[in-house]
N, C-alpha and C positions, 0 to 999 in steps of 0.2 A: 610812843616815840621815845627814844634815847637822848638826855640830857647830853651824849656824846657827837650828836649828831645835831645841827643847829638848822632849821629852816623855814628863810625866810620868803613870803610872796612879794613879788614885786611886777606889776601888770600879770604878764602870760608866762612869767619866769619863777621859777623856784630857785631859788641859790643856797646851796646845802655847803655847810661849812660843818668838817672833819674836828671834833674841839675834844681829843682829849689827850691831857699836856700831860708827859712834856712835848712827846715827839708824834702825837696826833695818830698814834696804833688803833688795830684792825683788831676786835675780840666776840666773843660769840654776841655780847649785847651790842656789837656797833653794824656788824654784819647781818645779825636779824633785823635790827633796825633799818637798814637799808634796803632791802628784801620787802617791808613792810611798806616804806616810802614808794618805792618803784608802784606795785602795786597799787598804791593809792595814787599817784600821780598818773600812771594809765589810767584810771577811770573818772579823774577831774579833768572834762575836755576847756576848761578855762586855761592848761598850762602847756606850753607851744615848748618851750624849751628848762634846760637842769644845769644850772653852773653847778661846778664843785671847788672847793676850796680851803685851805685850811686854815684851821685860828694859828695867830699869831705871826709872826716875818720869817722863821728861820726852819720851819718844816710845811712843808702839804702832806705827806706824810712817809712813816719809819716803816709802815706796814705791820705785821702780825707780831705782837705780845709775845715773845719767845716763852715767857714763863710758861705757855699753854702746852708746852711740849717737853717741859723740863722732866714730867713724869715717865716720859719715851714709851707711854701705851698706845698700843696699835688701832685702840678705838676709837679716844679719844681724836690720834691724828684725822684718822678715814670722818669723824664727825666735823671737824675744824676745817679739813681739806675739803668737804660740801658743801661748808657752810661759806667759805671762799668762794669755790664755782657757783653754787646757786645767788649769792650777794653782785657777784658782776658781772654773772649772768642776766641777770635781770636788767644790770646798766646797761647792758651793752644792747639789751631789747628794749628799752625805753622808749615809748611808742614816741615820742619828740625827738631834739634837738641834744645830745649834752657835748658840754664842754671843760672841758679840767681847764680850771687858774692856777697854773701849778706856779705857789708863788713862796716854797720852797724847796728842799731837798724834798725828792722822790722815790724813794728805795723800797726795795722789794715789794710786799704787796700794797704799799702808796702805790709805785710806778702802775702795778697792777691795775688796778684804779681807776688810772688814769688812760690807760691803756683800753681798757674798756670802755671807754664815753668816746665819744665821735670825731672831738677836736681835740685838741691838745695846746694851749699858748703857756708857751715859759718864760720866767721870771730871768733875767740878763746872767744872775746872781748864782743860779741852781742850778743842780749837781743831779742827776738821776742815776739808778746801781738796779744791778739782782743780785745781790750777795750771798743766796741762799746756799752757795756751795761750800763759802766759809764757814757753813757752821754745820754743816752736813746734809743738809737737806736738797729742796729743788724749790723754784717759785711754784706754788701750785693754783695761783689763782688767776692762772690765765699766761703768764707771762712767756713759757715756751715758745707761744700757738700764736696770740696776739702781736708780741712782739717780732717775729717770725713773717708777719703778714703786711706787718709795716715797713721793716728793716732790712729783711731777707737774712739769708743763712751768716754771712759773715758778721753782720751786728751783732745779732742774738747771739751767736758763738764766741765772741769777743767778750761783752756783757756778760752772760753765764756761766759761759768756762774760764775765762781768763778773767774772771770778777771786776771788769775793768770799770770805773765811771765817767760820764760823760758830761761836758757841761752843756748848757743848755745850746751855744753854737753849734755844736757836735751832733748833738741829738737833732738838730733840724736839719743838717746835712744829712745826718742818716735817713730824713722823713719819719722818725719819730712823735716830734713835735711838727707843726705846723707854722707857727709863729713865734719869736720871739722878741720879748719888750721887755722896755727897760723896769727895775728896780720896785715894785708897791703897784707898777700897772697892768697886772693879767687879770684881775676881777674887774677895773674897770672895762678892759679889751671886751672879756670874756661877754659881759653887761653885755655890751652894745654892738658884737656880733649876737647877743642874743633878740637881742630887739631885732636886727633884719630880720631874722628868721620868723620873727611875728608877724612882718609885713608881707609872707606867701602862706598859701593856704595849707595851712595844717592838715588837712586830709590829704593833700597834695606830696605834703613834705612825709609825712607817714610812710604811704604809698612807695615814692621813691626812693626812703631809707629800706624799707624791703624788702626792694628789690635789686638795690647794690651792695648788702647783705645777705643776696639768693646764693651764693655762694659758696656760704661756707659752711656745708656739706661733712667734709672732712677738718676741721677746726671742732667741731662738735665733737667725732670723735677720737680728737688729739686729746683734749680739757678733759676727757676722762679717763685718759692714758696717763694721763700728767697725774692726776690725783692718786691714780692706782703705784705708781713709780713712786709717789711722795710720799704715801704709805708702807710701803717694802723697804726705804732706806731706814724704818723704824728699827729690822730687822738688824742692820748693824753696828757696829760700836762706835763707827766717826759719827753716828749721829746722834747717840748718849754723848762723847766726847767733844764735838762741835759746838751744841747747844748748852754744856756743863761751862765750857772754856767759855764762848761769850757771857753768861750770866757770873761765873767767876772775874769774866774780866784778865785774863788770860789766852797766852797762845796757843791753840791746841795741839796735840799732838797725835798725829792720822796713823793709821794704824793699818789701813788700806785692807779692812774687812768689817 
C-alpha cells in the first residue's frame, strides 16, 4: 500500500484519504495503489461501505501529475491512460457502498474520482473543472462517459469544451453532486451516510448496486474510446505545447494541429 493513499478502518467502513501534497495528484504509485485496495476490500466481507477524501481543506484532488506527460511519448500516455481506467474502474465496481467527501477542489482526474464512487457530497466551499483541454489533452479516466451519465450532454459540454467550473451549488443542480454541506462537514456526512448503509444487508446492497449498473453496456465501450482519443492527441503539437505552457507556467499558444 502507498504512503499516498491513507486507510483507515472504522466498523464496516474504510475511509481512504488521497494524501499527496500539495494538491493530492493521481500517479502510477497512487493509482496502483488503489487498484490494489479495491481488490482487497472486495474480498474483506467485514467492509459494507469506502469514503474517499482528501488530506488537508483546500484540495480532494488536482488529478493527474502533468509531469507524467511532459515527455509527450505515446507509450507512456496509452500506459497512464490504463492505468486511469483500470484505477476507477475498479471504484466504480466496488462490491459496497462508495462515497466521495469532496471537501475540496475537484479537477480533472480528482472529479474523475469522484465521479466513479456512487455518491458524491460537496464541501459549500468547492469548485469542481475538467480542464484537460487547456492543456491539450482530454480527461481520460472516465470523465467523458461518467460525467455524461450523470449530467447529460449540456454539462459535460459546458465542463469540457467550454473549461467551464462549477461550484458546488452548480454541480448539485446539474445532479453531479448529490449533496451539499457546509464547510469541514462531507467526511462527517460521508461517515454517517455510511453507517445506514451498514444497517441493510450487504449481499442485498451488492445485489442491487449491480443491477442498476446492468446498464452500462455502452459506458464500457466509451472508457476505451476515451483512452484511445487520449492517446492520439499525443500525436499533436497543442499537446507538447499545452502540457510545456502549464509546467512553464505560461499561456499556450494552439497551433490548431
Amino acid at each position: 500500500m502507498s504512503g499516498k493513499l491513507l486507510v483507515e478502518y472504522i466498523d464496516h467502513i474504510a475511509l481512504l484519504t488521497i494524501n499527496n501534497p500539495p494538491a493530492n495528484t493521481w500517479d502510477r504509485e497512487s493509482l496502483t495503489a488503489l487498484i490494489e485496495l479495491v481488490a482487497a476490500l472486495n474480498d474483506n466481507r467485514a467492509i459494507y461501505s469506502l469514503v474517499i477524501t482528501g488530506a488537508g481543506e483546500r484540495y480532494f484532488s488536482t488529478g493527474a501529475d502533468l509531469n507524467m506527460f511532459a515527455n509527450g511519448d505515446k507509450g507512456d500516455a496509452w500506459e497512464i491512460s490504463t492505468l486511469f481506467g483500470q484505477a476507477f474502474g475498479a471504484l466504480s465496481r466496488f462490491r459496497g457502498v462508495s462515497i466521495a467527501a469532496m471537501n475540496g477542489y475537484a479537477v480533472g482526474g480528482g472529479l474523475e474520482c469522484a465521479l466513479a464512487c456512487d455518491i458524491r457530497i460537496a464541501e459549500e466551499q468547492i469548485r469542481i473543472a475538467l480542464p484537460e483541454a487547456k492543456v491539450g489533452l482530454l480527461p481520460c479516466g472516465g470523465g467523458t462517459q461518467r460525467l455524461l451519465n450523470l449530467a447529460g450532454e449540456g454539462w459535460t459540454k459546458r465542463l469540457i469544451l467550454c473549461g467551464e467550473q462549477l461550484s458546488a451549488v452548480q454541480a448539485q443542480a446539474a445532479g453531479i453532486v448529490e449533496e451539499v454541506v457546509e464547510r469541514g462537514q462531507s467526511r462527517a456526512q460521508a461517515m454517517a451516510m455510511a453507517q445506514r448503509v451498514a444497517e441493510q444487508s450487504p449481499s442485498s446492497v451488492a445485489a442491487c448496486k449491480a443491477l442498476i449498473q446492468q446498464s452500462r453496456v455502452m459506458l464500457e465501450k466509451g472508457l476505451l474510446l476515451e483512452r484511445e482519443r487520449f492517446v492520439e492527441l499525443f500525436e499533436t503539437a497543442d499537446q507538447t505545447e499545452g502540457v510545456s505552457a502549464f509546467l512553464e507556467k505560461r499561456k499556450p499558444q494552439w497551433k490548431n494541429s
